[in-house]
N, C-alpha and C positions, 0 to 999 in steps of 0.2 A: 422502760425496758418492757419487750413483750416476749412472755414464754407461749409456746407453742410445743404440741405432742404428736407422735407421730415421725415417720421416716423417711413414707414413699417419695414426695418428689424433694430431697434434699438428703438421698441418700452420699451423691458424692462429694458434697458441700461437708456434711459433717466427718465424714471418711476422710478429707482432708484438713479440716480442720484439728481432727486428732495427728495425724501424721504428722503435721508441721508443728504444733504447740509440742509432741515429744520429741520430736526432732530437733529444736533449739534448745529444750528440755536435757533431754536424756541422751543425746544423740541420734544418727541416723539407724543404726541398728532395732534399740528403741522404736524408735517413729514407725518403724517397717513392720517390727512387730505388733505395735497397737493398731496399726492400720487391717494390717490383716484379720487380727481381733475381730475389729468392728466392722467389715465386710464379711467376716465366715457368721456375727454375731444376725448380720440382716438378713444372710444369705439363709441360714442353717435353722436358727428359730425360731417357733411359729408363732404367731400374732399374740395368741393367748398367753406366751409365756415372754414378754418381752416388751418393755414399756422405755419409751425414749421421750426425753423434754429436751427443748432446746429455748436460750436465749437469745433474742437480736436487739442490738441500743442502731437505732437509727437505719435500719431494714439487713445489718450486717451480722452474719451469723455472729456469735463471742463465747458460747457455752455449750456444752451438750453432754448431757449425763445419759447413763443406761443400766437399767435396773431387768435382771432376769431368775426366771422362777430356780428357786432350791424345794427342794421335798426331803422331806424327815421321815425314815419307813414306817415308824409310828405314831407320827404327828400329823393331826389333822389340818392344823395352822396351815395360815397362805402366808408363805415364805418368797421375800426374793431376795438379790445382792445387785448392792450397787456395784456396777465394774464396767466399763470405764466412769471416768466423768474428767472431762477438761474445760478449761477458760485458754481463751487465745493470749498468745503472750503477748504483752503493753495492756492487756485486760486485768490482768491478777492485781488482789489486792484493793480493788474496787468495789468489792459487797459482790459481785456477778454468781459466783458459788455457792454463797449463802444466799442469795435472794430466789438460784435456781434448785436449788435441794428444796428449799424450805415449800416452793411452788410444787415441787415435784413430790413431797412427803402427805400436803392434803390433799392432794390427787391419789395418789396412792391408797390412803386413808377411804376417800370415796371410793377407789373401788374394791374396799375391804380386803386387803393389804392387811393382815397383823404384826408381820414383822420386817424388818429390814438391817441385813446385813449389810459389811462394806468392809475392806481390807486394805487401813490406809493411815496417816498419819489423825492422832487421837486430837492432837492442837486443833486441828481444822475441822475435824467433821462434829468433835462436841459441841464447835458453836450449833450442829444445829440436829442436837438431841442424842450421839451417837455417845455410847458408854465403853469402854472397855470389857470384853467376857471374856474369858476361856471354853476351851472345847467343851467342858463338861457343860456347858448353857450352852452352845451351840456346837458342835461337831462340824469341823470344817472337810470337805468332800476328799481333799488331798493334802501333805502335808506343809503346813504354814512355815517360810523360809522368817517372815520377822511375827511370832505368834504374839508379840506387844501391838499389834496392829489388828487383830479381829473384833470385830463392833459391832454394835449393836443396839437397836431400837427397837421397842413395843409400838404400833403404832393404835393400838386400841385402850382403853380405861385401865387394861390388867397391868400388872406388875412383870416384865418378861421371868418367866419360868422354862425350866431347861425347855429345848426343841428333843424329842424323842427319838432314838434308833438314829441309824446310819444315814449320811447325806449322799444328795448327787445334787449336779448343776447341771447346766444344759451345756451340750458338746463342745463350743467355744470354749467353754471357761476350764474344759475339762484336760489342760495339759500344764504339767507343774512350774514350767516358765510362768504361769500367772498367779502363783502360789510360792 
């Protein structure tokens, strides 16, 4: 498997690959919605605040995660949230999301990243570090429809400790359909 970072020339490769993994998924409704996610996510935010990995087994896209910056008004910390991340479907169940989070977390790590959220099932993403919090360790920007779902990793030596003050996410993420 080779991960690769980065969006520009495979921006419509991965924009469909979400569309169609939640669309078999979730339905078409779904699918249209994560699509436009992740087109308003390439279109709308700026390089510095937006990091994308992707997987390919045998040169064919099969994974692609995205992680974008949150700010604490009194937290210094470099904060992001994972949101999306999919495997194509006949991929899942393969290792492909663990082997691409876990690729995507010491990247992250390098580029001194200290924490990372994600807003999703706890089964899956503890395989690979993610804990359970509540708002008071993290403040979530809008309000959480399943709040058994917000998580959480340190990715530095410390122990995570509350994130400070009031959040925002970058404009994408900023409408309660995705919350």
């Amino acid at each position: 498997m080779e991960f690769t970072s980065g969006y520009a020339d495979r921006r419509d490769d991965i924009i469909r690959l979400f569309k169609d993994t939640f669309t078999v998924s979730e339905g078409a409704a779904e699918g249209d919605l994560i699509a436009s996610l992740v087109t308003d996510m390439f279109g709308k935010v700026t390089p510095g605040d937006i990091f994308v990995f992707s997987a390919f087994e045998g040169g064919t896209l099969v994974g692609a995660v995205i992680f974008s910056r949150m700010t604490y008004a009194e937290d210094e910390r470099t904060v992001f949230i994972l949101s999306p991340a999919v495997v194509a479907t006949g991929q899942q169940g393969k290792g492909i999301g663990q082997a691409l989070l876990s690729h995507s977390m010491r990247s992250l790590r390098e580029n001194s990243v200290d924490v990372v959220l994600t807003y999703g099932d706890l089964n899956f993403y503890s395989r690979v570090g993610f804990h359970r919090i509540t708002e008071e360790i993290a403040q979530a920007p809008l309000p959480l429809s399943y709040p058994e779902g917000w998580l959480a990793q340190s990715l530095t030596e410390s122990t995570l400790t509350p994130l400070r003050g009031s959040s925002t996410c970058v404009e994408p993420l900023n409408d309660p359909a995705m919350w």
